[in-house]
DOKETI-927681 format. One record per atom (N, C-alpha, C): residue in one letter; x, y, z. Coordinates in steps of 0.2 Angstrom, whole numbers, plus 2048, in hexadecimal, padded with zeros to 3 digits. Example, Ala and Ser with C-alpha at 12.3 -4.5 7.8 and 13.67 -1.06 7.14 Angstrom:
> residuo | c1 | c2 | c3
> A | 842 | 7E4 | 827
> A | 83E | 7EA | 827
> A | 842 | 7F0 | 827
> S | 840 | 7F5 | 823
> S | 844 | 7FB | 824
> S | 840 | 800 | 827
# end
This chain:
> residuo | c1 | c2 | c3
> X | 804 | 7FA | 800
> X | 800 | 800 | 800
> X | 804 | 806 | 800
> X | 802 | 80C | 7FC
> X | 806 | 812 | 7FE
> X | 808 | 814 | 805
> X | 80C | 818 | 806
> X | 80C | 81A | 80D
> X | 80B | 821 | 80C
> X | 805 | 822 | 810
> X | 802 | 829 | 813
> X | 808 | 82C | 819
> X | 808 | 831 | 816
> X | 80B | 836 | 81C
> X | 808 | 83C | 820
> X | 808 | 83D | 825
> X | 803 | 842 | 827
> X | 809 | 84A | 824
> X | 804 | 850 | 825
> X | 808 | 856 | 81F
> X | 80C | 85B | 825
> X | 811 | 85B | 823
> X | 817 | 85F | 826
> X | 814 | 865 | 82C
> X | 815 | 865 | 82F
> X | 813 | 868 | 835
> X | 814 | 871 | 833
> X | 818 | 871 | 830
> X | 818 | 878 | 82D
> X | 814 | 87A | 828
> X | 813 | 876 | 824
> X | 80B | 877 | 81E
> X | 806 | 878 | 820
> X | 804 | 879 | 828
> X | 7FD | 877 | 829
> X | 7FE | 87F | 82E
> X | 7F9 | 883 | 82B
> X | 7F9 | 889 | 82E
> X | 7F4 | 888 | 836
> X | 7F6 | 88D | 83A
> X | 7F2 | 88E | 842
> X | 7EB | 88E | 840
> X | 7E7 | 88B | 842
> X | 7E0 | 88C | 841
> X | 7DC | 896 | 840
> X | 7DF | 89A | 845
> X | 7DB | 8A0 | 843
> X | 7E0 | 8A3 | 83B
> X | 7E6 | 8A0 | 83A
> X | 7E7 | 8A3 | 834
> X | 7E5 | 89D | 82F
> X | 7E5 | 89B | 82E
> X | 7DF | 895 | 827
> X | 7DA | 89B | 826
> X | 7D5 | 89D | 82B
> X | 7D1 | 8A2 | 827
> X | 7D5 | 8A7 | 825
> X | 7DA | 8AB | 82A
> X | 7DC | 8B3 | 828
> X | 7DC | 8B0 | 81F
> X | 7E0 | 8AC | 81B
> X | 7E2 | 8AB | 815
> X | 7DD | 8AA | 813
> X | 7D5 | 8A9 | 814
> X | 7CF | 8A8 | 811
> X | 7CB | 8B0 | 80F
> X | 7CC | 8B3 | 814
> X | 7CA | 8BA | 813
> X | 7C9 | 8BD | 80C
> X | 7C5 | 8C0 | 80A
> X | 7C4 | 8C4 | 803
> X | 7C3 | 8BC | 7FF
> X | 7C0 | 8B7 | 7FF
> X | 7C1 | 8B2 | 7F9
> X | 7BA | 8B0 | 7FB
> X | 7B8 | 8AC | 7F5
> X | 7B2 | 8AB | 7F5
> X | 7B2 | 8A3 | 7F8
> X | 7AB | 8A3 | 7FA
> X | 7AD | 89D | 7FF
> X | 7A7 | 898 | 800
> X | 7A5 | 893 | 801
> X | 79F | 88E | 801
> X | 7A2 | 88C | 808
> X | 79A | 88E | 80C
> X | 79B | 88B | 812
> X | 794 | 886 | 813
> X | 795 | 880 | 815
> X | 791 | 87B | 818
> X | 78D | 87C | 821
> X | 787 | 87D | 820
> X | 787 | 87F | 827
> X | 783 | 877 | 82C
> X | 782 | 879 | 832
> X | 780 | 871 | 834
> X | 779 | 86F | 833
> X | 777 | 874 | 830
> X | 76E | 872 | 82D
> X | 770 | 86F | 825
> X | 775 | 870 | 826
> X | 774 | 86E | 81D
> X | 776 | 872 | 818
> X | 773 | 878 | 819
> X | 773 | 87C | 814
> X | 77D | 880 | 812
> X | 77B | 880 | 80B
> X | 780 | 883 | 80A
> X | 780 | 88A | 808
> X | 784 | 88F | 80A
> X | 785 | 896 | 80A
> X | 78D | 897 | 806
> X | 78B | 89A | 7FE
> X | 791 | 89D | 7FC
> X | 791 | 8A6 | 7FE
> X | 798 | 8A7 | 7FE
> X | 799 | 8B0 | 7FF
> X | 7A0 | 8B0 | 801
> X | 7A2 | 8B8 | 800
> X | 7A8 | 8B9 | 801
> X | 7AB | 8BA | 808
> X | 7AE | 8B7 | 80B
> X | 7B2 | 8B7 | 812
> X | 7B2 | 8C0 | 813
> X | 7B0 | 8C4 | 818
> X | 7B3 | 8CC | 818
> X | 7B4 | 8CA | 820
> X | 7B3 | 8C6 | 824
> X | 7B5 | 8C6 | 82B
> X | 7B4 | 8C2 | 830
> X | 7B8 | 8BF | 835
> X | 7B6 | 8B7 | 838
> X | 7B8 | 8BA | 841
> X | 7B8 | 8B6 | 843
> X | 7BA | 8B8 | 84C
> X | 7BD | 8B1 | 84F
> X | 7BE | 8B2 | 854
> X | 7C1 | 8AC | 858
> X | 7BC | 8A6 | 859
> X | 7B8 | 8A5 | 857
> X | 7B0 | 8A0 | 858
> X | 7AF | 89E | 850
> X | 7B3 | 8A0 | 84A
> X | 7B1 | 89E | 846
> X | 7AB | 8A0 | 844
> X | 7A8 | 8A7 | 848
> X | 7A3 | 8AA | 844
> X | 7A4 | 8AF | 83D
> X | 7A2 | 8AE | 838
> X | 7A2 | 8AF | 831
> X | 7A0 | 8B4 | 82F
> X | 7A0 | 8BB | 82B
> X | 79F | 8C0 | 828
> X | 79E | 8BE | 820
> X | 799 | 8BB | 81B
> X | 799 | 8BC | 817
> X | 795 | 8BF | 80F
> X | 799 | 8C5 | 80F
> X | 796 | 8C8 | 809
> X | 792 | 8C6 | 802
> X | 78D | 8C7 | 800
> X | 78C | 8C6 | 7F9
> X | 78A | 8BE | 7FA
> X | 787 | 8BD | 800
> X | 785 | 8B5 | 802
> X | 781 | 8B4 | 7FE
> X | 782 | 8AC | 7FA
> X | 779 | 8A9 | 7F6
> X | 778 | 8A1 | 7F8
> X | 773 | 89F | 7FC
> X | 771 | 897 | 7FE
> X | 773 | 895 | 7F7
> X | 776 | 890 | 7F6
> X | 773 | 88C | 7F2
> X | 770 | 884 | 7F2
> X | 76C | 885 | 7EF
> X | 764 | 87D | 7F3
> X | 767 | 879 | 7EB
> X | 767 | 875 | 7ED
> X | 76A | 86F | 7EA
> X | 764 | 868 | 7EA
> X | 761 | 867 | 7E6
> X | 75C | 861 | 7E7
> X | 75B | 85C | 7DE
> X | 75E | 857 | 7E1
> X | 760 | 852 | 7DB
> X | 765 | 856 | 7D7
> X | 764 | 856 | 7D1
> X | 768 | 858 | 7CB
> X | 767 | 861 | 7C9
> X | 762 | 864 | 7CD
> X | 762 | 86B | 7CC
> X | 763 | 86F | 7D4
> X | 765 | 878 | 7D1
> X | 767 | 879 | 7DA
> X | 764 | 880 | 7D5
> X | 763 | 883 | 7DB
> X | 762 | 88C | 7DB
> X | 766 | 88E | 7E1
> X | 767 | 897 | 7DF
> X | 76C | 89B | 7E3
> X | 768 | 89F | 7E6
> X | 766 | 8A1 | 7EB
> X | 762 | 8A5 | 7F1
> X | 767 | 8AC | 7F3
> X | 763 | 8B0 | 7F1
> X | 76A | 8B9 | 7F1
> X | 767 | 8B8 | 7F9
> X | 76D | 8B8 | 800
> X | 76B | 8BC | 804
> X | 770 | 8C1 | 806
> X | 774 | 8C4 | 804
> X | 778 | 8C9 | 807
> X | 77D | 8C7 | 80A
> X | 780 | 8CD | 80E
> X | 782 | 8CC | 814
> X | 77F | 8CA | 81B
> X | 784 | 8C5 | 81C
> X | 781 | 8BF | 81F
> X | 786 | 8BE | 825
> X | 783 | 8BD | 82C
> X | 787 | 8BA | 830
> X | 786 | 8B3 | 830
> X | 789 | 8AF | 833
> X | 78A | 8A9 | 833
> X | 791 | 8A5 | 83A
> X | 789 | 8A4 | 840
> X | 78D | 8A3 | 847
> X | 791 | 89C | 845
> X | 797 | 89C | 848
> X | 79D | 897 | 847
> X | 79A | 890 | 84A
> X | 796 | 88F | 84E
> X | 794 | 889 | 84E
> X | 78F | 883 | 84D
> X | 78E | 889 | 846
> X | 789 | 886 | 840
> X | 78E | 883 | 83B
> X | 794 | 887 | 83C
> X | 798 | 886 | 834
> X | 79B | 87E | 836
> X | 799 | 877 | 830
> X | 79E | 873 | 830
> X | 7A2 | 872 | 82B
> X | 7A2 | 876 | 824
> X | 7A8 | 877 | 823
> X | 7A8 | 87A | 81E
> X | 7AF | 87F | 81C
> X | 7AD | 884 | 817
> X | 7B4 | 883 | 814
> X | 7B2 | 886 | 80B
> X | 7BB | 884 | 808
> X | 7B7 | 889 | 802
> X | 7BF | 88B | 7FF
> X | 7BD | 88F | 7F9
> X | 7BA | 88D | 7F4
> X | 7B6 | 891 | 7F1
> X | 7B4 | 88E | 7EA
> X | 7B9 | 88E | 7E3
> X | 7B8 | 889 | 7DD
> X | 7BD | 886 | 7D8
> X | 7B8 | 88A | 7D1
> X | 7B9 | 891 | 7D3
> X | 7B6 | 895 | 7CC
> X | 7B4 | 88F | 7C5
> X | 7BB | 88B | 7C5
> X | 7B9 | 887 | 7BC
> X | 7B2 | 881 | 7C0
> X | 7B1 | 87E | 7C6
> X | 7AC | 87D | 7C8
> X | 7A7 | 87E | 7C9
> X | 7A4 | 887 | 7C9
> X | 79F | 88B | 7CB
> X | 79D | 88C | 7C6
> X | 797 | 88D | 7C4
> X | 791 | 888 | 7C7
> X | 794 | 882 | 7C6
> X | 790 | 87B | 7CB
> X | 792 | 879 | 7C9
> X | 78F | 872 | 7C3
> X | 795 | 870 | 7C0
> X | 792 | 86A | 7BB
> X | 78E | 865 | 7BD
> X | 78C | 866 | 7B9
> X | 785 | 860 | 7B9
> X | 77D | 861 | 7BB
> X | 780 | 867 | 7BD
> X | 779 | 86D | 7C2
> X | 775 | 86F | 7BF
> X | 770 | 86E | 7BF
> X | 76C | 875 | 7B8
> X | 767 | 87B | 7BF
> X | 768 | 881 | 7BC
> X | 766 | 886 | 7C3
> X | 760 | 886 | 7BF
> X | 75C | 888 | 7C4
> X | 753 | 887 | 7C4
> X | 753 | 88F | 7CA
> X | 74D | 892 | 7C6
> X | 74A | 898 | 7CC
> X | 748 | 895 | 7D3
> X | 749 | 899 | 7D6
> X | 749 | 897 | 7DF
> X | 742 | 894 | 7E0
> X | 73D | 895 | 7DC
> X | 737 | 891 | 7DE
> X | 736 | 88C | 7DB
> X | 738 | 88A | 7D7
> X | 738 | 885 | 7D4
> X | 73E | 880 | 7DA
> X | 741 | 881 | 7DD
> X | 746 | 87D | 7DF
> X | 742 | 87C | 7E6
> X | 73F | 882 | 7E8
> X | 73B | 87F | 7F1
> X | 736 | 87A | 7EE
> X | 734 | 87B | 7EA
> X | 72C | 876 | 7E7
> X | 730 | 870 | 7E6
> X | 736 | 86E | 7E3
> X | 73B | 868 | 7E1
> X | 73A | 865 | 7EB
> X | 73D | 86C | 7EE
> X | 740 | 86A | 7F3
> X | 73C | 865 | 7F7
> X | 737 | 869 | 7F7
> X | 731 | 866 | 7FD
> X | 72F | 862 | 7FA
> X | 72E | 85F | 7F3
> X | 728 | 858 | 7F2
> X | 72E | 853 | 7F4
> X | 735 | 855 | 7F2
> X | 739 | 850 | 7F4
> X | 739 | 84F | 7FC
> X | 739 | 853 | 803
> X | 736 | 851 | 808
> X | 731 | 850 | 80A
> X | 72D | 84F | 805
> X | 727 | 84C | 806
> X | 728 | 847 | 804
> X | 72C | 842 | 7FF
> X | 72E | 83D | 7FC
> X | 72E | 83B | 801
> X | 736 | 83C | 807
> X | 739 | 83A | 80C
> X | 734 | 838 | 810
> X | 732 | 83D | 813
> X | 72C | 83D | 817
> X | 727 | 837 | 817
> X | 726 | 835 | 811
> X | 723 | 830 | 80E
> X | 724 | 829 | 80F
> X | 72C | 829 | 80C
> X | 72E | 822 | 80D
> X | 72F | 820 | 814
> X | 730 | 826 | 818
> X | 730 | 824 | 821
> X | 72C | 820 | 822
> X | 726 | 824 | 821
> X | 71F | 821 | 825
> X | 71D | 81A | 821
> X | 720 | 819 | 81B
> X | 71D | 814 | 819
> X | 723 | 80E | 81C
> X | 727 | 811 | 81F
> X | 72D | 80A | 821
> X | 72C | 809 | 829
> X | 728 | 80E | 82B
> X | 726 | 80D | 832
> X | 720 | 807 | 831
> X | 71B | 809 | 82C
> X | 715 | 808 | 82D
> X | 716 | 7FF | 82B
> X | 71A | 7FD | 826
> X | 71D | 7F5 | 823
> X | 723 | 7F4 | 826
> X | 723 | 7F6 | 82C
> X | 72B | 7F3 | 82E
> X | 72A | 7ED | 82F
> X | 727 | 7EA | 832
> X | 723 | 7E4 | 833
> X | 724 | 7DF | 82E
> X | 725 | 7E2 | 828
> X | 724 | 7DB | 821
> X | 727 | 7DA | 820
> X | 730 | 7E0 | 823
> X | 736 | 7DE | 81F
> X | 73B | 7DD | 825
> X | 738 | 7DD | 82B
> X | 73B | 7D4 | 82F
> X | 73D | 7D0 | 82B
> X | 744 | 7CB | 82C
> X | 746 | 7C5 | 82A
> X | 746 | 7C1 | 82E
# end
């Protein structure tokens, strides 16, 4: 097998400076609800709460996603689970086709209502699919 090395102790910047060098750039952050928030880093704090400019949700359901303009946006650091720059030749990205914002909640909700569905129908037949 190859041999994995762990990376040089010098390449791996102090955790408050990983953001300092994120500042001004645009950036996707994952939050713990799920959703994701693109926008430009303008400022962070010791908690990892987030300042970001020119924010847009982007809702993502099967093979289509739409972008939600909301501003400037805070964003408390103990929502964020992870956030990384964005690969402009990836944005948008492939394979996505964007649809207007109502068409994508309508997409959004029949799909948890799918979910929603096959719950109750696996609750209701658990019983049949005992071995």
């Amino acid at each position: 097998p190859p041999l994995i090395l762990p990376p040089n102790i010098d390449d791996v910047p102090p955790p408050g400076l990983a953001l300092v060098l994120e500042l001004d750039k645009p950036l996707l952050v994952q939050l713990r609800d799920g959703r994701k928030l693109l926008g430009t880093l303008r400022s962070f704090d010791q908690y990892a709460n987030l300042v970001l400019e020119g924010t847009k949700e982007r809702i993502v359901v099967g093979s289509q996603y739409a972008e939600v303009d909301m501003g400037l946006h805070i964003v408390r650091g103990e929502n964020v689970v992870l956030l990384g720059d964005i690969d402009p030749s990836l944005d948008p990205p492939p394979g996505l086709s964007l649809v207007p914002e109502a068409e994508i909640r309508r997409i959004q909700k029949a799909d948890k209502e799918a979910e929603r569905m096959k719950g109750t129908f696996r609750t209701r037949f658990d019983f049949l699919m005992e071995d």
